[in-house]
C-alpha positions as CSV (number, residue, x, y, z in Angstrom):
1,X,-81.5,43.8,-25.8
2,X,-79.8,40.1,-25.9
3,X,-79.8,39.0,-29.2
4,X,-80.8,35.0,-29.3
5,X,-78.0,32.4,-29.6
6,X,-80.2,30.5,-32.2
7,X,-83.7,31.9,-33.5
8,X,-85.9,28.8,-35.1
9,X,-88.6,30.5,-37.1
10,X,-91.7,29.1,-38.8
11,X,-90.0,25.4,-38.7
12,X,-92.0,22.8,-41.2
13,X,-90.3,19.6,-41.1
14,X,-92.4,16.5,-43.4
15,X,-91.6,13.2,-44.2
16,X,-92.6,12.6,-47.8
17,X,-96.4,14.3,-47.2
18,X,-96.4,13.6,-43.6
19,X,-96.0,16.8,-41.6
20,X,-94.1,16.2,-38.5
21,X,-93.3,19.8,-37.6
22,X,-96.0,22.6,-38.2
23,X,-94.3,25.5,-38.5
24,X,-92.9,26.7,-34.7
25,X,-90.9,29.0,-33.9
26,X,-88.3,29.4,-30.6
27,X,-86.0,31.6,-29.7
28,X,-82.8,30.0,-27.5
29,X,-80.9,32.7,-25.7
30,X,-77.5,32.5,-24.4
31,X,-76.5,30.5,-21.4
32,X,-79.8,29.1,-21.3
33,X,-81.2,26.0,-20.8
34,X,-84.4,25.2,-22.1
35,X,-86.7,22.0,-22.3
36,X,-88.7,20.8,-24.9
37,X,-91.2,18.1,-23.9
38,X,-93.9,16.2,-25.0
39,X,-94.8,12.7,-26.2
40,X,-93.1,10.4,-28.6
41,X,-94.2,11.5,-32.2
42,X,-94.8,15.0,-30.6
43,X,-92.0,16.5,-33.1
44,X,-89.2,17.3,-30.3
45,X,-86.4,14.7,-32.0
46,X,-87.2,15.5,-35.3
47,X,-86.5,19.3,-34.5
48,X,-83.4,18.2,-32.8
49,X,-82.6,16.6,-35.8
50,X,-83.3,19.5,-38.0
51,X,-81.5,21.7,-36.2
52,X,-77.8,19.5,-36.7
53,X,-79.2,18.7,-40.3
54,X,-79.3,15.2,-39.6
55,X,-82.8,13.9,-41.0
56,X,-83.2,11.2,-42.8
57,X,-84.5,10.7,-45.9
58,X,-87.5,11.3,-46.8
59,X,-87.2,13.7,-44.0
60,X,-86.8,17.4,-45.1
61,X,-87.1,20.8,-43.9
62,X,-89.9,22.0,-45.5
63,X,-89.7,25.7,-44.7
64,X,-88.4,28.5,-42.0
65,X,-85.0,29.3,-40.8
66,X,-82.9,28.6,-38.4
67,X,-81.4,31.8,-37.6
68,X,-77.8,31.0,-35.7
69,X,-75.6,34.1,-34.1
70,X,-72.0,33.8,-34.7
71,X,-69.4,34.7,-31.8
72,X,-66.9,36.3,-34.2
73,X,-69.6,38.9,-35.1
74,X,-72.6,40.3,-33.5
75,X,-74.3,41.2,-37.0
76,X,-73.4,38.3,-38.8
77,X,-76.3,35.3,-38.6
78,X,-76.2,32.8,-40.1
79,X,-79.6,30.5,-41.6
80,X,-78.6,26.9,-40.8
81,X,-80.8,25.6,-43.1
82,X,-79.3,27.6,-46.3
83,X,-75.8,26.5,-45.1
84,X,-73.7,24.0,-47.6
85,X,-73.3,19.9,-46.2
86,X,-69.8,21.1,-45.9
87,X,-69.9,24.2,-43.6
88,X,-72.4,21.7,-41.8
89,X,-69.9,19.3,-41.2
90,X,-67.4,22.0,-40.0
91,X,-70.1,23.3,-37.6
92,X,-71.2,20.1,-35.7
93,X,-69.4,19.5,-32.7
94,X,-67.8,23.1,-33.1
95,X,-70.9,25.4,-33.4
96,X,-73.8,22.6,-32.2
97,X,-73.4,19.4,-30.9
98,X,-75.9,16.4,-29.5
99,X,-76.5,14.0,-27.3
100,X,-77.8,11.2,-28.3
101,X,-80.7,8.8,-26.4
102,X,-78.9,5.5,-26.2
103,X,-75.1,5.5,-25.4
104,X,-75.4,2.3,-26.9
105,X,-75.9,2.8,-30.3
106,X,-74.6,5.9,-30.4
107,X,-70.6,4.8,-29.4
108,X,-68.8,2.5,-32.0
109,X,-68.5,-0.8,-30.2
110,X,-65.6,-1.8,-32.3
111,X,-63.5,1.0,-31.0
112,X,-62.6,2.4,-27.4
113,X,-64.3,5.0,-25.3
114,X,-60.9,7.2,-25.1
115,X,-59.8,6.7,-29.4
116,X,-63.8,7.4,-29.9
117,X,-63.5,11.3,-28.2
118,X,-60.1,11.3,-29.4
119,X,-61.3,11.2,-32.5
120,X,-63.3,14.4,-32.6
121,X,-60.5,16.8,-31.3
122,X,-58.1,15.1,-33.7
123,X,-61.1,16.1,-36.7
124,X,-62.1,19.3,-35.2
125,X,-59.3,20.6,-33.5
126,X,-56.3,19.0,-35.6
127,X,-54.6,18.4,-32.4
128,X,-51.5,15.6,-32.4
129,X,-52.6,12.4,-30.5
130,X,-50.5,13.4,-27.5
131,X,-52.7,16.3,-26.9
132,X,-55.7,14.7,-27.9
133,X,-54.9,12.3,-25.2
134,X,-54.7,14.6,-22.9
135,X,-57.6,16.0,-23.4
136,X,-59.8,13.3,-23.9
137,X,-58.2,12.7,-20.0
138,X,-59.2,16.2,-18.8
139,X,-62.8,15.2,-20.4
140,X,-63.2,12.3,-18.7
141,X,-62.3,13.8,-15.3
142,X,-64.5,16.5,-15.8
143,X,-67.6,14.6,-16.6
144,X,-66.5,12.6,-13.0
145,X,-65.9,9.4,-15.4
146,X,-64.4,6.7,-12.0
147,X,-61.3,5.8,-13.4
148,X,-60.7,8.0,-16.7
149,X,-57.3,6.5,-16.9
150,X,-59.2,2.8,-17.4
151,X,-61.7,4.7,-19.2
152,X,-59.6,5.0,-22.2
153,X,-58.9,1.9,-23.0
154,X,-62.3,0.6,-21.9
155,X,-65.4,-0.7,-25.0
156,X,-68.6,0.7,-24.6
157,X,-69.9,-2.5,-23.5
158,X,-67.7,-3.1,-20.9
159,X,-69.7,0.6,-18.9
160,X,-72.3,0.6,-17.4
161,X,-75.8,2.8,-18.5
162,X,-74.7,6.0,-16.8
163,X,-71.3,5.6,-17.7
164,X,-71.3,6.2,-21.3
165,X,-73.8,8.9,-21.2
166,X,-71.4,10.9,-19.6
167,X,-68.8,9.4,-22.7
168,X,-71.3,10.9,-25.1
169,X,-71.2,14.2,-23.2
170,X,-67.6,14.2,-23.1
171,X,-67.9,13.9,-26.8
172,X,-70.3,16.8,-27.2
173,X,-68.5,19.3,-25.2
174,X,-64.8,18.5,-26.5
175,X,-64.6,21.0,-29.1
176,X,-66.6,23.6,-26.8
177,X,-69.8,23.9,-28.4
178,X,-71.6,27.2,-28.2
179,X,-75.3,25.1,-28.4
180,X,-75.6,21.3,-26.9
181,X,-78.7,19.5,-27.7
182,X,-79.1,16.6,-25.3
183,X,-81.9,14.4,-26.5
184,X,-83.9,11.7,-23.8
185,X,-80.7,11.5,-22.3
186,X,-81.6,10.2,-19.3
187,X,-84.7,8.2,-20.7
188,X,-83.4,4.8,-20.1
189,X,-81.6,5.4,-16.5
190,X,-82.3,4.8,-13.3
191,X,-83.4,7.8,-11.0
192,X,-79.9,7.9,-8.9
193,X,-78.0,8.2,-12.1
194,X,-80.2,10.4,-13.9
195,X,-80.3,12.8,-11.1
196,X,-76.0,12.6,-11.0
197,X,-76.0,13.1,-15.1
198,X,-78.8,16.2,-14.7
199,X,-76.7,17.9,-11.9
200,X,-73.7,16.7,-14.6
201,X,-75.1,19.2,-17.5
202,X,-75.9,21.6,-14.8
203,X,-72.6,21.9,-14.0
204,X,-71.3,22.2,-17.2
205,X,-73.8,24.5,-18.4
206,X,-72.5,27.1,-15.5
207,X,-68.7,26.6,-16.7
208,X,-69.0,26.6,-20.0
209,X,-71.9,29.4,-20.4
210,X,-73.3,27.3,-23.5
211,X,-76.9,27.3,-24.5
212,X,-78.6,23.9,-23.7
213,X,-81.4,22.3,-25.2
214,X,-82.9,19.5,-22.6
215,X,-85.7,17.1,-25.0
216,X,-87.5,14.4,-22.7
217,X,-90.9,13.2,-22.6
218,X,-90.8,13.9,-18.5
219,X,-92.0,17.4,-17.2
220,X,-90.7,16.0,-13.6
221,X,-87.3,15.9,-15.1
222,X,-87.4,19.3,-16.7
223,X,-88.6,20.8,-13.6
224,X,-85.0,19.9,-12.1
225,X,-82.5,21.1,-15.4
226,X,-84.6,23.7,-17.5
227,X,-84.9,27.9,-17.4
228,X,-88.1,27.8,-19.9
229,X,-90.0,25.2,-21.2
230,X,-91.5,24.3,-24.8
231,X,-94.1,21.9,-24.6
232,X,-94.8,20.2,-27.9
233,X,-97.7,18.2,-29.3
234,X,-98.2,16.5,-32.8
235,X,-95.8,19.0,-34.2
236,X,-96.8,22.0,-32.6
237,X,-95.9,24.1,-29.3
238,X,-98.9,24.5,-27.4
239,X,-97.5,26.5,-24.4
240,X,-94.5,27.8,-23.6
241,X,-92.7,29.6,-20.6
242,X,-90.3,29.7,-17.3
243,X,-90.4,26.3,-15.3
244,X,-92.0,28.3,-12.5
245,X,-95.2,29.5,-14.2
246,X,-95.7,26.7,-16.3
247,X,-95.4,24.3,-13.0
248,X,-97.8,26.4,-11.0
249,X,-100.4,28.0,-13.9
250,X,-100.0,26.0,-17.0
251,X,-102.8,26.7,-19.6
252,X,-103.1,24.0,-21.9
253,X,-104.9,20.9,-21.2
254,X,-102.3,18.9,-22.7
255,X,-99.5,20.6,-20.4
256,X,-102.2,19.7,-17.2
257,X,-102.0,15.9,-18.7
258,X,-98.6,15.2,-18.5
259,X,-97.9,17.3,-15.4
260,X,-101.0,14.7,-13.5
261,X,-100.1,11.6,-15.1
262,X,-96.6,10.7,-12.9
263,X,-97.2,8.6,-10.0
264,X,-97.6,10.8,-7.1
265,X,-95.3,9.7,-3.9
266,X,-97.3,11.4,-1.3
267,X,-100.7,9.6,-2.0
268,X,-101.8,6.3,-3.4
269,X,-104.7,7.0,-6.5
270,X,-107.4,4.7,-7.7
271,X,-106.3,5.0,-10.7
272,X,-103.7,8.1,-12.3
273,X,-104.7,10.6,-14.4
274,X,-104.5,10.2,-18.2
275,X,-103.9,13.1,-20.9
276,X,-107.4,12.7,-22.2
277,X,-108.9,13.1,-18.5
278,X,-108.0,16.7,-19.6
279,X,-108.3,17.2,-23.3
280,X,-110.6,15.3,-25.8
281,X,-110.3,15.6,-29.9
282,X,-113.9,16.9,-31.7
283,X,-114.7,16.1,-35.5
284,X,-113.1,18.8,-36.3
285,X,-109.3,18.1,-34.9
286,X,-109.9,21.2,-32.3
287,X,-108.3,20.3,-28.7
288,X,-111.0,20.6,-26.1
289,X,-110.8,20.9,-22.8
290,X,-112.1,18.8,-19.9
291,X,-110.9,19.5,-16.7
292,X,-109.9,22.7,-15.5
293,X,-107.9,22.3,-12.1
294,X,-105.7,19.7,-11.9
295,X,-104.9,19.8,-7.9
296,X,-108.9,19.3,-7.7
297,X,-109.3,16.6,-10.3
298,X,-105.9,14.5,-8.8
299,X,-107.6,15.1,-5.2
300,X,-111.1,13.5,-6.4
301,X,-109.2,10.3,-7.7
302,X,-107.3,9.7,-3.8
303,X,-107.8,6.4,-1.8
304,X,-108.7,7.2,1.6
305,X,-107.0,5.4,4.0
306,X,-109.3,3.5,5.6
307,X,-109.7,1.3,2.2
308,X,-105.8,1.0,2.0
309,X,-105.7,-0.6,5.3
310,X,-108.6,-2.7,4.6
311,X,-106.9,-4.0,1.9
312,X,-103.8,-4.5,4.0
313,X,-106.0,-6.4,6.3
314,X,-107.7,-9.1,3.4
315,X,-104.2,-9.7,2.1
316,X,-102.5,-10.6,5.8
317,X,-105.3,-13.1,6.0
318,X,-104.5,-14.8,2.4
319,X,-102.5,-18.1,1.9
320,X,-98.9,-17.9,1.4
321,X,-98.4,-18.2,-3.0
322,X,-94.6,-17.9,-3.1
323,X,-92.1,-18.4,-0.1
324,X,-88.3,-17.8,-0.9
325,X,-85.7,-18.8,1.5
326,X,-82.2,-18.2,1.3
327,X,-81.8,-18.0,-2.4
328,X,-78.3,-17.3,-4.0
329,X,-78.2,-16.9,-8.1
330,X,-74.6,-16.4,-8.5
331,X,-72.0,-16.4,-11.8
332,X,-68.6,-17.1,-12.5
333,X,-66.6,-13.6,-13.1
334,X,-63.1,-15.0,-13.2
335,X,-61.5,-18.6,-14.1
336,X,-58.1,-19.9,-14.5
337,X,-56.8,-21.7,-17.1
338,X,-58.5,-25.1,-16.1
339,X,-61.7,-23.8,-15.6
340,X,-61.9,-23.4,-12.1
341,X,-64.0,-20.6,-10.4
342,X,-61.8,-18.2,-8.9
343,X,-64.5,-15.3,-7.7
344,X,-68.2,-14.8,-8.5
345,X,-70.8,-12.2,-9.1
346,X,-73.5,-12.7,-6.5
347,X,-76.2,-11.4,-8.3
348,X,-79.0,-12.7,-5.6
349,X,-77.1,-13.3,-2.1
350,X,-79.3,-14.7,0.2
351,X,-82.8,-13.5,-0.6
352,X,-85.5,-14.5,1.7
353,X,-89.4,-13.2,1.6
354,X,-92.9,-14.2,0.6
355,X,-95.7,-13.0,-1.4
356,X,-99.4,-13.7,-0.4
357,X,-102.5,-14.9,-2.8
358,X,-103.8,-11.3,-4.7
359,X,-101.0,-9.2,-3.2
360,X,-98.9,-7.4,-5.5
361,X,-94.9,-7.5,-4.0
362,X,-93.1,-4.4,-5.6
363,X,-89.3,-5.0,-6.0
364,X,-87.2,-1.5,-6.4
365,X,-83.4,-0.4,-7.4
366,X,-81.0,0.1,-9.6
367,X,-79.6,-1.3,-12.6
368,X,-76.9,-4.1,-11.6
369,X,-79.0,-4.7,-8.2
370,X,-80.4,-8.1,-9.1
371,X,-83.5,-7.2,-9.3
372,X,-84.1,-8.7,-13.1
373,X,-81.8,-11.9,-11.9
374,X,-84.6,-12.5,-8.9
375,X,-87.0,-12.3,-11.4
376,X,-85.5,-14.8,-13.7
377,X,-84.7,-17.3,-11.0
378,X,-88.3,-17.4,-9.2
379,X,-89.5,-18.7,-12.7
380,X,-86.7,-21.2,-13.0
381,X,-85.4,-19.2,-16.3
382,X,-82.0,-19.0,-14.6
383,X,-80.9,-21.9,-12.5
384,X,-80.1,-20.7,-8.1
385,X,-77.1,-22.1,-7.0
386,X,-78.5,-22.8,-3.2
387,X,-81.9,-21.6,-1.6
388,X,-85.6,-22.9,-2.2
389,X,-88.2,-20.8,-4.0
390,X,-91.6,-22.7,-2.4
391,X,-94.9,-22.1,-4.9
392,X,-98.3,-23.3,-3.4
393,X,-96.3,-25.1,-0.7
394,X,-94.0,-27.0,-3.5
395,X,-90.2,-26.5,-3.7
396,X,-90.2,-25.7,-7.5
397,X,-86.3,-25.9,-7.9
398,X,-86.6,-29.7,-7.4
399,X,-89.1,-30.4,-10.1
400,X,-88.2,-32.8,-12.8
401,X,-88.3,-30.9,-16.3
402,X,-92.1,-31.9,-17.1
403,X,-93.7,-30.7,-14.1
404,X,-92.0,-27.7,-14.3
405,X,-93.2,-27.2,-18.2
406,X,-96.8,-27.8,-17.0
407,X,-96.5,-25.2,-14.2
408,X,-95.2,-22.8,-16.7
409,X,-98.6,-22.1,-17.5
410,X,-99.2,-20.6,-14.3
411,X,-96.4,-18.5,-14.0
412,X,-95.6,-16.0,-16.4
413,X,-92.8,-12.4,-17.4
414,X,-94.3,-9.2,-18.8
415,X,-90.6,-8.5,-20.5
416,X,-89.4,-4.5,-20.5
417,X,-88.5,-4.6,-24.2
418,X,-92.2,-5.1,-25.7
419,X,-90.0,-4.5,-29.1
420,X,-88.2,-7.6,-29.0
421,X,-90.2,-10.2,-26.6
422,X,-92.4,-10.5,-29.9
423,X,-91.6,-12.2,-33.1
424,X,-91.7,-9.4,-35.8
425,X,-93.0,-12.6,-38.3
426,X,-96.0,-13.8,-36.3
427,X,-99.1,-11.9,-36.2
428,X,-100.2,-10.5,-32.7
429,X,-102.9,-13.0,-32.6
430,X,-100.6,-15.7,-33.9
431,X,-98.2,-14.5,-30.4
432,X,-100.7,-14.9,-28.3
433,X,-102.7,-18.3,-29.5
434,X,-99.1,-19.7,-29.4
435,X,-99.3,-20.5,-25.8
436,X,-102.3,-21.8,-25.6
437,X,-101.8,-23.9,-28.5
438,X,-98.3,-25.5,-26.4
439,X,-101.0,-25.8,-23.5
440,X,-103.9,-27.4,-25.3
441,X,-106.2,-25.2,-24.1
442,X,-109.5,-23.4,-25.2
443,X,-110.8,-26.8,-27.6
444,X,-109.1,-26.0,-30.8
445,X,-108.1,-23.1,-33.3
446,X,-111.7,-21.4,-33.6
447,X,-111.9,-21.3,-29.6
448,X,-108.4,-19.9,-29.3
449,X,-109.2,-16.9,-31.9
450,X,-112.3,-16.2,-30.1
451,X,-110.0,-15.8,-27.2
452,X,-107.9,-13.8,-28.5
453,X,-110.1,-11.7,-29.9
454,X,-111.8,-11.2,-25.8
455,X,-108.0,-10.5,-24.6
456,X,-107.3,-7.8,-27.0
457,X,-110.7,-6.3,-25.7
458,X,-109.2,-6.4,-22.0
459,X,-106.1,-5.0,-23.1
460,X,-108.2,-2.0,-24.9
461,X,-107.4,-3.1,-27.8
462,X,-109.4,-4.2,-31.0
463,X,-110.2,-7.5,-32.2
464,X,-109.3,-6.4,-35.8
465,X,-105.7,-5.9,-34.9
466,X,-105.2,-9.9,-34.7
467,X,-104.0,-9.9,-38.2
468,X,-101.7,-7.3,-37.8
469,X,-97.9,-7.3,-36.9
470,X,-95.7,-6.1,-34.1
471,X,-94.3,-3.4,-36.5
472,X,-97.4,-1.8,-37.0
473,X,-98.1,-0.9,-33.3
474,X,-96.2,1.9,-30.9
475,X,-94.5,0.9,-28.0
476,X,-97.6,1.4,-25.8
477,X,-99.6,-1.0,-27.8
478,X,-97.2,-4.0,-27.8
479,X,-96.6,-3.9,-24.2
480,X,-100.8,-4.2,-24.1
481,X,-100.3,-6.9,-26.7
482,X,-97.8,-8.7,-24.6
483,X,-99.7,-8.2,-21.5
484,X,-102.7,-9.9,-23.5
485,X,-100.5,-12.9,-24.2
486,X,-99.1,-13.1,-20.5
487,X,-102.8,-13.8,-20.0
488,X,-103.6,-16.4,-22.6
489,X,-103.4,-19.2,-20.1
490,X,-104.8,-17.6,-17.3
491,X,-102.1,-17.2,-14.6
492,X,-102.1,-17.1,-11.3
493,X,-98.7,-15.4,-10.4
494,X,-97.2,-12.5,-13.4
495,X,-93.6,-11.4,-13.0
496,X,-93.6,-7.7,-14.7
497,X,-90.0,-6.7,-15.4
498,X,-89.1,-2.9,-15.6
499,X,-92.6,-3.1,-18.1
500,X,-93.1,0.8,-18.0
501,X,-89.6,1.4,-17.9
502,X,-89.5,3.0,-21.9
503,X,-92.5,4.2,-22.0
504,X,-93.6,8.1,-22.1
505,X,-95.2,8.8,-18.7
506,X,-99.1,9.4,-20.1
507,X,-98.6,5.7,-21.9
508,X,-96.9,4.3,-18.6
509,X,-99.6,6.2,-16.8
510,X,-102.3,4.3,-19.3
511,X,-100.5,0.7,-18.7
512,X,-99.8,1.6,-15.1
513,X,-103.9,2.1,-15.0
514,X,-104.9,-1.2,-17.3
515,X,-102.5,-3.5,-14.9
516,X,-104.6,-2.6,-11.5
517,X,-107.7,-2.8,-13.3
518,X,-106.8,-6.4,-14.8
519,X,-105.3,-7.5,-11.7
520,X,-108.8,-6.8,-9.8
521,X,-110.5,-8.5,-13.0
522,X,-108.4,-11.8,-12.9
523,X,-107.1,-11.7,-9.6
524,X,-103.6,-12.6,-10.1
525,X,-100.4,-12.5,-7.4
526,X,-97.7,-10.1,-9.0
527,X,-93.8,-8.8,-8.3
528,X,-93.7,-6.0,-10.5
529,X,-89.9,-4.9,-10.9
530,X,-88.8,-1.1,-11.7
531,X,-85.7,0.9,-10.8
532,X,-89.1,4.3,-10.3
533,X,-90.1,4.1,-6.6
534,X,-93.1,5.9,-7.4
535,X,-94.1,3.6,-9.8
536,X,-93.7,0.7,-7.3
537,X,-95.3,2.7,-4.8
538,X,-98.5,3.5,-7.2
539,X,-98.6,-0.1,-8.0
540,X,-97.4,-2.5,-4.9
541,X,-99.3,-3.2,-1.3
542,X,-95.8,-4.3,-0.6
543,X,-92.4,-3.3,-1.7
544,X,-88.6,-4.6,-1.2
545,X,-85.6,-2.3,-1.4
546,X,-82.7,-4.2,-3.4
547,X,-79.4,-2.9,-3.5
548,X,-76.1,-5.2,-4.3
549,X,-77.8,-8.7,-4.6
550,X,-79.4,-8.4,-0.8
551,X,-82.9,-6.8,0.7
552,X,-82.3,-3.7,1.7
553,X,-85.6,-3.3,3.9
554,X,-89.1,-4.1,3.4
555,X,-92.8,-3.3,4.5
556,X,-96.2,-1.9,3.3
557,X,-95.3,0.3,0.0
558,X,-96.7,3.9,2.0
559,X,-94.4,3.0,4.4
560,X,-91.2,2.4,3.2
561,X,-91.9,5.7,1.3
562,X,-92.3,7.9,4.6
563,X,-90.3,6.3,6.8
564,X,-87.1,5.0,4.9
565,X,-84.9,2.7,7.4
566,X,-82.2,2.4,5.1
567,X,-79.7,5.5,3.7
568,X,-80.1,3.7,0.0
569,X,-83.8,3.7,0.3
570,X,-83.1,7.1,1.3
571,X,-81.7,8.2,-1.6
572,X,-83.1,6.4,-4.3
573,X,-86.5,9.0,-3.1
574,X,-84.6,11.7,-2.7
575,X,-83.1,11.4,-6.6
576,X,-87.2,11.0,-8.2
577,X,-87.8,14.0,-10.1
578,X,-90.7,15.9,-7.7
579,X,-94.2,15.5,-9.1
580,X,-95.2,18.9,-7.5
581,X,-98.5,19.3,-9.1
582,X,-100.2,16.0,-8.1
């Protein structure tokens, strides 16, 4: 019988008297990979964290062992929780090492990619700097890094998302490690990198025979990496088992939830499924269950087609809102000495398309696509540099600066970041009075906090939160907050930028749901922006395909899904992780 690579027993993790693990237990075998999923707060990164002794204070492990086989000797095991801060050091990177979320943070930006990795071997492996060279080079190659010679001398700013993931998982594997714990790594990326990076630890998994521990709040993701599964929920793990039986018979609600609430691409929903469609809390903190069959409850919630092409219909027969024609946004890349222009980045190259009263226009496609830039320059935030962007029949790149502050009002940007689009020293209800204060509207400061106080209601919030501040809310809850304030002055045309982008799929699932049912309530036009085609496709009646500043192809959202023109279209579908229980 195969003894486990690392046995976590009775785990109780607490910060000061908060418990944030409750005492699980997992065994992770050798040469396995297995997933642990659930929602932020769920536990998984705190466990992570446990396991490389790495929490914070006033984290602590509160009880259990972490059981760790040693190579050297099949007897010998060793509790990582019992083991001295310096056999700890010794053993991360050697024994365990992790992958971080963001690259970002994670690499030094004062130093290079290659001196960063170098680094490690020349700790771990007291290798001399030729050799650490070298094999910082043979890392690089290995993790497909373009370029690994340029790669060495490069800052982490100057890669791209994808890019220094696969730096961090160069650093992880340097010195071999017998257990790598990658954690959300592919959280922030879009679905064509995040596919390469998962087939990436694939790879290396099968070469290296290491144990792999895969922590994201996406079962659609695990279902393309993981042998088993772990699926955790406020601190506990609620089911656990191979991919295949907890894909086609999983028994918890909570597991049901999060495998419903992705965007399915083979249908279009009233509405998606939520977590608590599934599972409700009674007064005494038991689970209980709602729904029993998921396939049956997702099939009850499907438009039928007739009402999608009525829909279709009502919009074709709508005025015209936005018209774009031939609209360049482009940046100098490279200057000489005097200042002149020698090349450009064409981040929008000769866009052209329009967008009809009540229609929402979905615009898809990676990271460095434009997509954000198209965005920025339809609201005049970023000045075109040809082209004419035509709102209710006027050419709004021509309007002197005070017309184009009073038709701010009427266009507005749900930002991605809900973190830092609100001012962490204003109250929320202080955020969102502020633009209707700049507007004059609503009479004066009583009829603006009664306003307020009905938005937060829309945005199922509650009117008590007004005196509270960003800080206090999670990430789901400010993006409703900055939703409510996109709809202070009553807009008729909302820009949503990559707004679901960081969000665990049952919140994106819950602001995926509140933006359809607002948009029928106030009846606004929309471009909602996302690198997820199956978001766009949930959301959109239409949807463009960008790719390198141009539109790819366009057309009715259901069809550009099933009948791709373009090979980029193409595989932007082919890389979404499969939502095969919807």
């Amino acid at each position: 019988m195969q003894q486990p690579l690392l046995s976590i027993r009775d785990l109780m993790v607490s910060f000061g008297s908060v418990p944030a693990v409750n005492g699980i237990s997992l065994n992770i075998m050798p040469g396995e990979i297995i997933g642990i999923v659930g929602e932020s707060g769920s536990g998984k990164s705190v466990t992570a964290l446990s396991l490389m002794r790495l929490l914070q204070h006033p984290g602590k492990i509160a009880g259990g062992q972490l059981l760790y086989q040693l190579a050297s000797s099949k007897e010998q095991v060793k509790d990582i929780v019992r083991l001295s801060d310096q056999e700890m050091r010794s053993w991360r990177g050697n024994e365990i090492a992790m992958i971080f979320q963001e690259p970002m943070t994670s690499l030094n930006p004062l130093h290079t990619c290659g001196s960063q990795v170098m680094e490690v071997l020349l700790l771990h492996k007291k290798m001399s700097r030729e050799e650490a060279r070298l094999q910082t080079l043979a890392l690089f190659r290995q993790v497909r890094l373009p370029d690994p010679e340029g790669m060495m001398c490069r800052y982490p700013h100057q890669l791209s998302g994808g890019q220094k993931q696969r730096v961090m998982i160069a650093m992880a594997i340097s010195c071999q490690p017998r257990l790598l714990i990658a954690d959300e790594p592919t959280t922030a990326l879009d679905v064509t990198v995040q596919k390469t990076i998962l087939e990436l630890l694939k790879d290396l998994q099968r070469q290296t025979g290491m144990s792999v521990i895969f922590i994201t709040h996406d079962l659609g993701v695990i279902s393309e990496i993981a042998d088993r599964v772990a699926v955790m929920y406020k601190g506990n793990i609620v089911e656990e088992g191979t991919v295949g039986k907890l894909f086609t018979d999983p028994q918890h609600p909570y597991t049901k939830g999060l495998l419903a609430c992705r965007p399915p691409l083979d249908k279009r929903l009233f509405r998606l499924p939520v977590t608590r469609d599934f599972m409700e809390i009674d007064q005494q903190g038991h689970i209980v269950e709602k729904a029993q069959d998921v396939k049956t409850f997702v099939r009850g919630l499907e438009v039928p087609q007739h009402v999608m092409d009525d829909r279709a219909a009502q919009l074709a027969q709508r005025p015209l809102l936005l018209e774009v024609k031939d609209l360049h946004t482009w940046f100098p890349a490279r200057k000489n000495i005097f200042g002149k222009v020698l090349s450009w980045t064409k981040a929008v190259n000769g866009v052209s398309f329009d967008v009809r009263e009540g229609e929402t226009m979905g615009l898809v496609g990676e990271s460095g696509c434009g997509k954000t830039t198209l965005g920025r320059t339809l609201l005049q935030l970023v000045t075109p540099t040809s082209g004419s962007i035509y709102y209710k029949g006027r050419d709004i790149t021509t309007l002197p600066a005070a017309e184009l502050r009073d038709l701010r009002k009427d266009i507005q940007i749900i930002f991605q970041d809900p973190y830092s689009s609100l001012n962490p020293r204003l109250t929320i209800g202080q955020a969102i009075e502020e633009p209707m204060k700049v507007h004059g509207l609503y009479g004066n400061d009583k009829g603006r906090s009664e306003k307020v106080r009905e938005l937060l209601e829309k945005v199922q919030l509650l009117p008590e939160h007004y005196q509270r501040y960003p800080h206090e809310f999670s990430g789901g809850q400010r993006q409703r907050i900055v939703i409510a304030r996109a709809l202070a002055l009553n807009p008729s045309f909302i820009i949503c930028d990559e707004s679901v982008a960081a969000l665990d799929v049952s919140i994106q699932a819950q602001v995926l749901n509140l933006l359809m049912q607002l948009r029928q309530e106030f009846g606004f036009t929309s471009i909602f922006i996302s690198h997820d085609l199956s978001v766009v496709r949930f959301i959109s009646d239409r949807m463009m395909v960008m790719n390198r500043g141009r539109i790819e192809e366009a057309g009715l959202a259901a069809e550009v899904y099933e009948s791709p023109k373009s090979e980029y279209t193409r595989q932007l579908i082919n890389s979404i992780p499969k939502n095969i229980y919807a």
